[in-house]
TIPALO-421305 format. One record per residue: x, y, z of N, C-alpha, C in turn. Coordinates in pm, 1 decimal, padded with zeros to 6 digits. Each point is the difference from the previous one (the first is absolute). Layout:
BEGIN
        nxx        nyy        nzz       caxx       cayy       cazz        cxx        cyy        czz
          X          Y          Z          X          Y          Z          X          Y          Z
...
***
This chain:
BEGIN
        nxx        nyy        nzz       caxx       cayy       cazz        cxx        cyy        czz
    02710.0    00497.8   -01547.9   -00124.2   -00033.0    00067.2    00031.2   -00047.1    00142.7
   -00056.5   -00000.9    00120.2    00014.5    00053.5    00110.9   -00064.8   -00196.6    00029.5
    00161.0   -00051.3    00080.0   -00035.2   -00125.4    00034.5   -00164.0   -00057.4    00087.2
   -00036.7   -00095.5   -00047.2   -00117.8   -00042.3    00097.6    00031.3   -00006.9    00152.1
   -00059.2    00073.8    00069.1    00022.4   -00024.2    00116.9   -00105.0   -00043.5    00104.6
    00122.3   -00069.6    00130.8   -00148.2   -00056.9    00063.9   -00007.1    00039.3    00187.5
   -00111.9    00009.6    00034.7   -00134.8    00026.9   -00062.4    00010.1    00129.3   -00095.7
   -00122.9   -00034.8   -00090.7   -00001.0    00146.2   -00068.1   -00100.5    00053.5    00065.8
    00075.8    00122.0   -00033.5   -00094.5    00192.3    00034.5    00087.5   -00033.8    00155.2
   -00077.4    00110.6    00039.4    00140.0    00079.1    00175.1   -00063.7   -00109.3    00105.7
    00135.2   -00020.3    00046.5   -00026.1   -00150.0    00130.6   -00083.9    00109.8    00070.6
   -00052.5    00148.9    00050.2   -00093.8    00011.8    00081.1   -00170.2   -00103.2   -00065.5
   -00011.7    00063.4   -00116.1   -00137.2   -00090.9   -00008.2    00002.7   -00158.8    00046.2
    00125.2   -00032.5   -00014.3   -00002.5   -00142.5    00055.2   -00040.1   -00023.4    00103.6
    00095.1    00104.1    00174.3   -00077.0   -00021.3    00088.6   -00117.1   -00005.3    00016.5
   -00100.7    00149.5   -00071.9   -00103.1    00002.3    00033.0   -00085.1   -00133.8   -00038.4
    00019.2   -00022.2   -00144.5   -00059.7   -00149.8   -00022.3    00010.8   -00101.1    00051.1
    00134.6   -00046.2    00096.6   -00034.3   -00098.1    00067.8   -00044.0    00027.6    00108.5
   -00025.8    00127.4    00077.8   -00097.5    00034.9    00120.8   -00186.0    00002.7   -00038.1
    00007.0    00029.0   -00141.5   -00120.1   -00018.4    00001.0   -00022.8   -00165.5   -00081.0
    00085.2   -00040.7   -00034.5   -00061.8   -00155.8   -00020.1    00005.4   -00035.3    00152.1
    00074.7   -00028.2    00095.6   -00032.4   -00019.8    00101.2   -00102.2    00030.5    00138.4
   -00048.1    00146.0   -00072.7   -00104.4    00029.1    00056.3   -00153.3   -00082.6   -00070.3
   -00002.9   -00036.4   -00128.4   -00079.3   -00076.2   -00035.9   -00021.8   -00094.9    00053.4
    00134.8   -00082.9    00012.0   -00005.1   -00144.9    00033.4    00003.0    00009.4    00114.0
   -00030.1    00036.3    00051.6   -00024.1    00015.7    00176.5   -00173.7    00013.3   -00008.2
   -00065.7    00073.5   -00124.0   -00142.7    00039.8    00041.3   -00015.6   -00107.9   -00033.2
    00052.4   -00081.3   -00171.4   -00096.5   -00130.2   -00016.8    00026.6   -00118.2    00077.6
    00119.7    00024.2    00068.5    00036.3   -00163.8    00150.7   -00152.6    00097.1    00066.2
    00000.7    00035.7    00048.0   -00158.8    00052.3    00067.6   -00117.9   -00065.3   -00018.2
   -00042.1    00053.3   -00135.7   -00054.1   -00025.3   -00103.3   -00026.5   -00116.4    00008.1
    00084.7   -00113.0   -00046.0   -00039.3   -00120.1    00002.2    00029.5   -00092.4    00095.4
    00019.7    00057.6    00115.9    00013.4   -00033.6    00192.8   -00153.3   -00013.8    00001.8
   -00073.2    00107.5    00027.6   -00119.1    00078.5   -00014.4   -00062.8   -00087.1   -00112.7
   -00025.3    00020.6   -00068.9   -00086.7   -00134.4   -00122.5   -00008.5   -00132.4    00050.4
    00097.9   -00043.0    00038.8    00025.1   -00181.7    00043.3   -00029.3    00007.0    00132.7
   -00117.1    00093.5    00069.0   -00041.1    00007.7    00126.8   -00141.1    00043.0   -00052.8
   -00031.3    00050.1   -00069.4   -00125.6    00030.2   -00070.7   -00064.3   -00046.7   -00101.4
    00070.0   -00047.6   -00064.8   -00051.5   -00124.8   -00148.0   -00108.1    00006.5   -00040.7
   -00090.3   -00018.8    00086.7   -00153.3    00008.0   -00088.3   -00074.1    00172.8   -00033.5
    00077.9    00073.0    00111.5   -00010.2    00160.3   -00013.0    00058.6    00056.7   -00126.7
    00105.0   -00054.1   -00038.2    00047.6    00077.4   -00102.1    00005.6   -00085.4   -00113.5
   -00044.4   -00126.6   -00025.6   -00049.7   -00064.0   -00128.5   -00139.4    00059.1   -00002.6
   -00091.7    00045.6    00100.1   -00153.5    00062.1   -00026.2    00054.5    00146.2   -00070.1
    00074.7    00028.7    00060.2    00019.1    00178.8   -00035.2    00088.5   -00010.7   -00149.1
    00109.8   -00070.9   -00002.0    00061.2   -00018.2   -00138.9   -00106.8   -00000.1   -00095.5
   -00092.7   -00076.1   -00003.4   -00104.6   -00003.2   -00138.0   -00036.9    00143.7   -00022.2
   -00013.1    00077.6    00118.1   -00082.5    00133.4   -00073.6    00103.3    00078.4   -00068.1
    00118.5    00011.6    00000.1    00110.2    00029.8   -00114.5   -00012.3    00000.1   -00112.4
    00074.9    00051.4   -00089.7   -00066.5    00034.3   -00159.8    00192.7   -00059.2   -00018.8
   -00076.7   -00162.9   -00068.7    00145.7   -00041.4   -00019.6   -00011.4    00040.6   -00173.5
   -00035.6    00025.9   -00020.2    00033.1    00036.2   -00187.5    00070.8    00189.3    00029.4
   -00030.4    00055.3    00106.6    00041.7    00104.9   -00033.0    00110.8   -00024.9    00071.4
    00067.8   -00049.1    00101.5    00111.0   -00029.0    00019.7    00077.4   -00077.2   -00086.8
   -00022.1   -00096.3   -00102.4    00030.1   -00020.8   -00095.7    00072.7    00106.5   -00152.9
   -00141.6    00063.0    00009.6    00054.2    00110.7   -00066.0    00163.4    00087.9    00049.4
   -00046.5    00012.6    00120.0    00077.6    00093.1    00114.1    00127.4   -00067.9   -00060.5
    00044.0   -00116.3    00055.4    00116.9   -00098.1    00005.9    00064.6    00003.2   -00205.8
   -00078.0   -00015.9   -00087.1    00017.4    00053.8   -00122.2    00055.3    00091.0   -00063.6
   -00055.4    00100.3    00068.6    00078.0    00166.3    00000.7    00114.3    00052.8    00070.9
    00033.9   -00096.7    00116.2    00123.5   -00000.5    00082.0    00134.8   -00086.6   -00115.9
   -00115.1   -00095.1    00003.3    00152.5   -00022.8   -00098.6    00021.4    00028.7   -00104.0
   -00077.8    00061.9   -00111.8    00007.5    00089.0   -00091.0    00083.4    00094.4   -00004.3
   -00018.1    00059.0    00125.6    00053.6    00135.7    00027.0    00139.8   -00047.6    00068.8
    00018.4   -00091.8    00008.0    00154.8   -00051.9    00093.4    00083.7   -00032.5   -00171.7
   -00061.0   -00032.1   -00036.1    00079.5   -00028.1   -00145.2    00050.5    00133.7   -00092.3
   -00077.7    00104.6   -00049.1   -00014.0    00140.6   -00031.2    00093.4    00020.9    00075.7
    00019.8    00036.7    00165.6    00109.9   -00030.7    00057.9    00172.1   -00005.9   -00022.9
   -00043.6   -00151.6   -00030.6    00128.6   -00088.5   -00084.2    00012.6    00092.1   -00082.4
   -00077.5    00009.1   -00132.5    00059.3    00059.7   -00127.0    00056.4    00155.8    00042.2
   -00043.2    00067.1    00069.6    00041.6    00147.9    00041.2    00145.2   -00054.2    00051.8
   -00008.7   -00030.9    00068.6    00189.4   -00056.4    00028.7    00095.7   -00033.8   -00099.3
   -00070.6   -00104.7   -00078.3    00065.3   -00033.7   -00117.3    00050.0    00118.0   -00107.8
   -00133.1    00065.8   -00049.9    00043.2    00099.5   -00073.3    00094.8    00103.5    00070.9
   -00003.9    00073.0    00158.7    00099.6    00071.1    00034.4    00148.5   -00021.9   -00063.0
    00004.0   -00128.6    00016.8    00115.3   -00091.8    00044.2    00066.8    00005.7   -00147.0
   -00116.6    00028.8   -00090.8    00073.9   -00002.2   -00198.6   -00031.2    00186.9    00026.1
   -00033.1    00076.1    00084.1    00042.6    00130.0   -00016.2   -00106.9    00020.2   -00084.6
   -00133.4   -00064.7    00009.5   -00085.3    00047.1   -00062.9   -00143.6    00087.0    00102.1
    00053.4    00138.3    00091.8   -00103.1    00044.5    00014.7   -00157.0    00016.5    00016.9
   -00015.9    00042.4   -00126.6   -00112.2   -00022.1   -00062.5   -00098.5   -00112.1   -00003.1
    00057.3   -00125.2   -00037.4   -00065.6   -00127.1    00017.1   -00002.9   -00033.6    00189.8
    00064.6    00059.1    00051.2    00031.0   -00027.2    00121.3   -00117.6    00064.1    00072.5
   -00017.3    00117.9   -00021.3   -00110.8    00073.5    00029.4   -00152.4   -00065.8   -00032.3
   -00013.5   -00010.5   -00173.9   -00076.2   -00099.6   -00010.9   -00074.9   -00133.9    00116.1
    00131.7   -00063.4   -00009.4   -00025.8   -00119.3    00080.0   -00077.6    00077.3    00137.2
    00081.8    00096.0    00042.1   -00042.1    00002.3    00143.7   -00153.0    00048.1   -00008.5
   -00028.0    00070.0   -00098.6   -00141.0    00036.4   -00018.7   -00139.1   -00086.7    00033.1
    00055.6   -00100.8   -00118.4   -00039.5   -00129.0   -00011.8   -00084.7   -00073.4    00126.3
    00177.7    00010.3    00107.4   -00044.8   -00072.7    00122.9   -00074.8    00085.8    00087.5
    00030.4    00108.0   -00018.5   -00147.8    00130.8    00087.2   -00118.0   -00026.2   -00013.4
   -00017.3   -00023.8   -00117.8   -00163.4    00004.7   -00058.7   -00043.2   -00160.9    00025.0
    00087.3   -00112.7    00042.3   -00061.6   -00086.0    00044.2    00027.5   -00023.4    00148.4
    00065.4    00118.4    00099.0   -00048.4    00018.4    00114.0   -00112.9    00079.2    00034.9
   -00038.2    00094.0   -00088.3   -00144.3    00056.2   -00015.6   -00088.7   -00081.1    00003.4
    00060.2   -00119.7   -00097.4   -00137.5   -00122.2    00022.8   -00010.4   -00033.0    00118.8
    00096.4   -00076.3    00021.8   -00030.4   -00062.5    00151.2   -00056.3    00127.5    00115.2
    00057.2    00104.9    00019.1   -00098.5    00068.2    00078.0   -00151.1    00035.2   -00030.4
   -00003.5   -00001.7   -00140.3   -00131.3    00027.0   -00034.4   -00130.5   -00142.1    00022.5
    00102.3   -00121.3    00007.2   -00086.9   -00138.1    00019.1   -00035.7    00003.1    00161.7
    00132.4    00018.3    00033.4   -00014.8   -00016.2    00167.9   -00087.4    00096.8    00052.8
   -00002.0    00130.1   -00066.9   -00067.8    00091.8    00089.8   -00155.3   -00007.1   -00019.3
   -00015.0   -00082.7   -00114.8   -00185.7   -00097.5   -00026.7   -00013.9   -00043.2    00082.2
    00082.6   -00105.8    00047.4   -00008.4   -00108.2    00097.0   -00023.1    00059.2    00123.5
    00112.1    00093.9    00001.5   -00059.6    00092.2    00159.1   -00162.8    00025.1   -00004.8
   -00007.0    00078.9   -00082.1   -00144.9    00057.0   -00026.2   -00126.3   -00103.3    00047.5
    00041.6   -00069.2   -00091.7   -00113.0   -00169.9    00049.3   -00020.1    00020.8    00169.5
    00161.6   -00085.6    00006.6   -00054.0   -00020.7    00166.2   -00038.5    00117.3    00065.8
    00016.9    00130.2   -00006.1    00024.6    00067.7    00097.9   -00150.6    00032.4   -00015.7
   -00085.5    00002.7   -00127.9   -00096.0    00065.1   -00007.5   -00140.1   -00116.4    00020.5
    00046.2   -00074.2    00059.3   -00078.2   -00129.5    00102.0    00073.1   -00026.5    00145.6
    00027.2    00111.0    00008.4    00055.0   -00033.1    00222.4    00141.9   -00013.4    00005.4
    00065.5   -00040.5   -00073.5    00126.6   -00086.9    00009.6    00086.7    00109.5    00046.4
    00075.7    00000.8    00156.4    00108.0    00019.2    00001.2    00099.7   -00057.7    00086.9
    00114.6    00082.1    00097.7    00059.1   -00101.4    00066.4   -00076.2   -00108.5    00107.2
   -00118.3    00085.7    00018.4   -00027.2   -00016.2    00112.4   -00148.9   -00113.4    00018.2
   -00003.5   -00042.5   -00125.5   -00091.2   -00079.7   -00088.7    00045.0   -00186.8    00076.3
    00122.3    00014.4    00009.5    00067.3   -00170.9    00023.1    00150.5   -00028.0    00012.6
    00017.2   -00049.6    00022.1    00131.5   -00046.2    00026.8    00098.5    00017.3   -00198.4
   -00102.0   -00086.5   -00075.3    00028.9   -00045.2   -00114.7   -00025.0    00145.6   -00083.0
   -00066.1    00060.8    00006.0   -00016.5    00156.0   -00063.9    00158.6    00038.2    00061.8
   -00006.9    00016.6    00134.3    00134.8    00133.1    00047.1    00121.5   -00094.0   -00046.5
   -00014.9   -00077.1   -00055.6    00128.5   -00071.8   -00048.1    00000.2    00017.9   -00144.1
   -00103.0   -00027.2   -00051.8   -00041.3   -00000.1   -00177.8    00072.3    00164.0   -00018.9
   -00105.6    00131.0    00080.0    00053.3    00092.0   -00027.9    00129.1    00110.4    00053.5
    00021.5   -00058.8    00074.4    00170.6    00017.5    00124.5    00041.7   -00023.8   -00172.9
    00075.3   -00111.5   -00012.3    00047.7   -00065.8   -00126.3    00035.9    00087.8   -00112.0
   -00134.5    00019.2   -00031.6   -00025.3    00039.8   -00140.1    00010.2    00143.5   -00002.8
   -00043.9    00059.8    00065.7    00042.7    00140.3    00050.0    00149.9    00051.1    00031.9
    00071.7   -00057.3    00046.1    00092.3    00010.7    00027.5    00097.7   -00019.0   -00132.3
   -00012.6   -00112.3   -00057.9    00052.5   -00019.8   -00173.9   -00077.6    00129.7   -00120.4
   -00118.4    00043.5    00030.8   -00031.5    00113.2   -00104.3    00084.0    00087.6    00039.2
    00024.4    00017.7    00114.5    00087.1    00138.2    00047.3    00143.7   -00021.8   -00093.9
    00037.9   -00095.1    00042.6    00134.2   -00049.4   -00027.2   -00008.8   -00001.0   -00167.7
   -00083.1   -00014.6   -00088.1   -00018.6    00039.8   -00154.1    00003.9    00130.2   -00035.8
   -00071.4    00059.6    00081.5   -00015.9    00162.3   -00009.4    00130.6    00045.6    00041.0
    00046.2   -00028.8    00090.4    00159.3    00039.3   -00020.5    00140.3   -00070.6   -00071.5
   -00064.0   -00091.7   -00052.7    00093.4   -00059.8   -00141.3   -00054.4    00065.2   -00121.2
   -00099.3    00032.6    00023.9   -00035.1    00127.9   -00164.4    00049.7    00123.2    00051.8
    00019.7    00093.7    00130.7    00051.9    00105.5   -00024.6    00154.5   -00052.6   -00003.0
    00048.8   -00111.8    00005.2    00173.5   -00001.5   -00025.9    00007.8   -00025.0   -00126.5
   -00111.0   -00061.6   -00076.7    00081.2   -00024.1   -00155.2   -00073.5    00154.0   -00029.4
   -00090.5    00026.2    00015.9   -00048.4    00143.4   -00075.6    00131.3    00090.3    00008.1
    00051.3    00044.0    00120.5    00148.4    00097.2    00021.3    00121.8   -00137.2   -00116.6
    00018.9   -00102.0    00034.8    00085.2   -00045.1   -00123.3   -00043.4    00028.9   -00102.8
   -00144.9   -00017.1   -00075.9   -00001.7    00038.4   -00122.5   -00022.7    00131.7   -00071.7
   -00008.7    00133.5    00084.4    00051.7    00109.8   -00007.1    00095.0    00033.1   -00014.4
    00136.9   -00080.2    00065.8    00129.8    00032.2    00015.0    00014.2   -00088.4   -00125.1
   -00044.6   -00105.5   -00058.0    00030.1   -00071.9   -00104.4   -00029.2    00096.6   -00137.0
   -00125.2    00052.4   -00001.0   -00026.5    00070.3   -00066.3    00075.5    00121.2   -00068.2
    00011.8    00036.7    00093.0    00129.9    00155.8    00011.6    00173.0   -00040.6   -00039.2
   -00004.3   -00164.5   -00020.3    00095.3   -00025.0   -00006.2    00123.7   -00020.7    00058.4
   -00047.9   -00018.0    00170.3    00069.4   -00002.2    00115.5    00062.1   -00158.9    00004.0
   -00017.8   -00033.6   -00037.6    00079.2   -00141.6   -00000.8    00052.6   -00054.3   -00168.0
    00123.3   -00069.4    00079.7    00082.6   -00062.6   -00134.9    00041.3   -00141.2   -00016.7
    00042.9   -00067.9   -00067.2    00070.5   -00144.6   -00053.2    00087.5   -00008.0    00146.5
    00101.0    00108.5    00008.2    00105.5    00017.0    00108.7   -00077.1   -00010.3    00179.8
   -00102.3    00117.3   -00010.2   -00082.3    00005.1    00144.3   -00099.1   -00009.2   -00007.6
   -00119.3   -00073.3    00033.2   -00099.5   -00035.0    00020.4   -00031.2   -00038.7    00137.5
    00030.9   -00040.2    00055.3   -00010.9   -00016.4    00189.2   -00152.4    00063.2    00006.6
   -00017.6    00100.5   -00048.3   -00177.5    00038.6    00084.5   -00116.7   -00083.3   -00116.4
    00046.6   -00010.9   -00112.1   -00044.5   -00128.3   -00053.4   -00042.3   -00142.4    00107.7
    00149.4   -00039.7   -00001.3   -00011.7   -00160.7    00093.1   -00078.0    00018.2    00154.4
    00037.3    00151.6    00041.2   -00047.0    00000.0    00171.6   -00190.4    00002.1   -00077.7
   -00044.6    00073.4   -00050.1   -00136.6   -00000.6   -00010.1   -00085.3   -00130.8   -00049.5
    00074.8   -00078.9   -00131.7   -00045.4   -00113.2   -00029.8    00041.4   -00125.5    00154.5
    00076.8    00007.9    00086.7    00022.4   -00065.0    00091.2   -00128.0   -00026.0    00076.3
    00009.0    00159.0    00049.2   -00160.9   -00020.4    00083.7   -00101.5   -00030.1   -00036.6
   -00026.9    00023.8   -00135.5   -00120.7   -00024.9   -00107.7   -00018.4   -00204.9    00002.0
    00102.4   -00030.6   -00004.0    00017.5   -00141.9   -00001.0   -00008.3   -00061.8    00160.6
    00013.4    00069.7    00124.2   -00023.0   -00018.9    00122.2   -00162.4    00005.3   -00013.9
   -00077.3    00090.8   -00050.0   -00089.8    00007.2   -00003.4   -00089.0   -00108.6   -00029.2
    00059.4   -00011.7   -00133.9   -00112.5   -00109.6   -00036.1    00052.9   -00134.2    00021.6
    00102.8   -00065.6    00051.8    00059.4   -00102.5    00092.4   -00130.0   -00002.0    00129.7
   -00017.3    00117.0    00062.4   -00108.1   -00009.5    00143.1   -00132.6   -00053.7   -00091.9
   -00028.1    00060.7   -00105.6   -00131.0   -00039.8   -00037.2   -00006.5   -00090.1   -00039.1
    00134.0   -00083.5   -00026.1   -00025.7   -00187.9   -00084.5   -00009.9   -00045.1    00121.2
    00000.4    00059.1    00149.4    00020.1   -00118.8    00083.1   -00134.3    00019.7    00084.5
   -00049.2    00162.0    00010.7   -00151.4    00020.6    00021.2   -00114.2   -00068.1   -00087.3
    00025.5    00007.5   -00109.5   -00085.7   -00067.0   -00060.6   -00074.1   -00176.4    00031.8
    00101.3   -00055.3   -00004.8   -00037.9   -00126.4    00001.9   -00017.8    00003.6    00147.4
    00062.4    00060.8    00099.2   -00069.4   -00022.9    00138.7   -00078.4    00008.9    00061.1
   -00117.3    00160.5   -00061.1   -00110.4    00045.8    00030.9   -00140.9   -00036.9   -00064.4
    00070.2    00016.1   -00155.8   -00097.7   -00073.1   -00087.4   -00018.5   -00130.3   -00031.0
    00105.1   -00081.9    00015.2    00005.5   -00145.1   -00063.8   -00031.7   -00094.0    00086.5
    00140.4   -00000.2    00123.0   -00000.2   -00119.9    00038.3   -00130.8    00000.5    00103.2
   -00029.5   -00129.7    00004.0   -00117.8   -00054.7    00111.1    00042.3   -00100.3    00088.5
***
């Protein structure tokens, strides 16, 4: 069995993940530059948010970050199949979250709301837009892993496109534990 190694999956996804965590944390230093100059603008605009469906949202991220876990795990016992499973698992609860978020779009958009609505909108949806994208392309990387899982492209010995896809999958929903409480929560 093929030692733990670190980081796991290919040091390229690493760069990219720490260019795009750093591109985050550059929008939310913004973000909350911008808020603590506006305060009463974006505690008025925060309420019209649908914090139960971001709730939900935040639910299904980590659901699906766990499913995740187990797809690694099982690779790792050379179990395929369950591996595939898992990754399934975590698809169909990134389906959720796009399917919650893209309500939420619907709402605002279908009452005026866009960038160009407020300061606190082009930030709400800059944000959030930018992280659906970033889901939609963590489901086409585990979808190609769990094809290749499927087919039986990975083993106990190599798994690497295993760890690189659950990596980003876990970058992913890392941005959304820290969007969450910033857009929706705090006041």
């Amino acid at each position: 069995m093929e030692k733990n190694k670190w980081p796991p999956g290919d040091l390229v996804i690493w760069i990219f993940i720490m260019a795009e965590l750093l591109t985050f944390g550059v929008f939310f230093s913004v973000y909350a530059f911008t808020r603590a100059n506006h305060v009463e603008l974006f505690n008025t605009y925060q309420l019209t948010l649908d914090r139960n469906a971001a709730l939900i949202n935040t639910l299904a991220l980590i659901t699906s970050s766990y499913f995740v876990v187990r797809a690694v795990s099982a690779i790792r016992k050379d179990n395929s199949k369950r591996c595939f499973h898992w990754l399934l698992g975590a698809l169909f609860m990134g389906v959720v979250f796009l399917a919650v978020k893209s309500m939420e779009y619907n709402h605002h958009f279908s009452h005026g709301v866009n960038l160009n609505t407020n300061t606190f909108y082009m930030f709400y949806l800059s944000l959030t837009v930018f992280h659906f994208l970033h889901v939609i392309l963590g489901m086409i990387i585990l979808s190609a892993v769990a094809l290749k899982a499927r087919a039986g492209g990975y083993s106990a010995q190599e798994h690497t496109g295993v760890e690189t896809g659950a990596s980003y999958w876990h970058m992913v929903d890392l941005v959304w534990m820290v969007l969450f409480p910033l857009v929706y929560v705090m006041r």
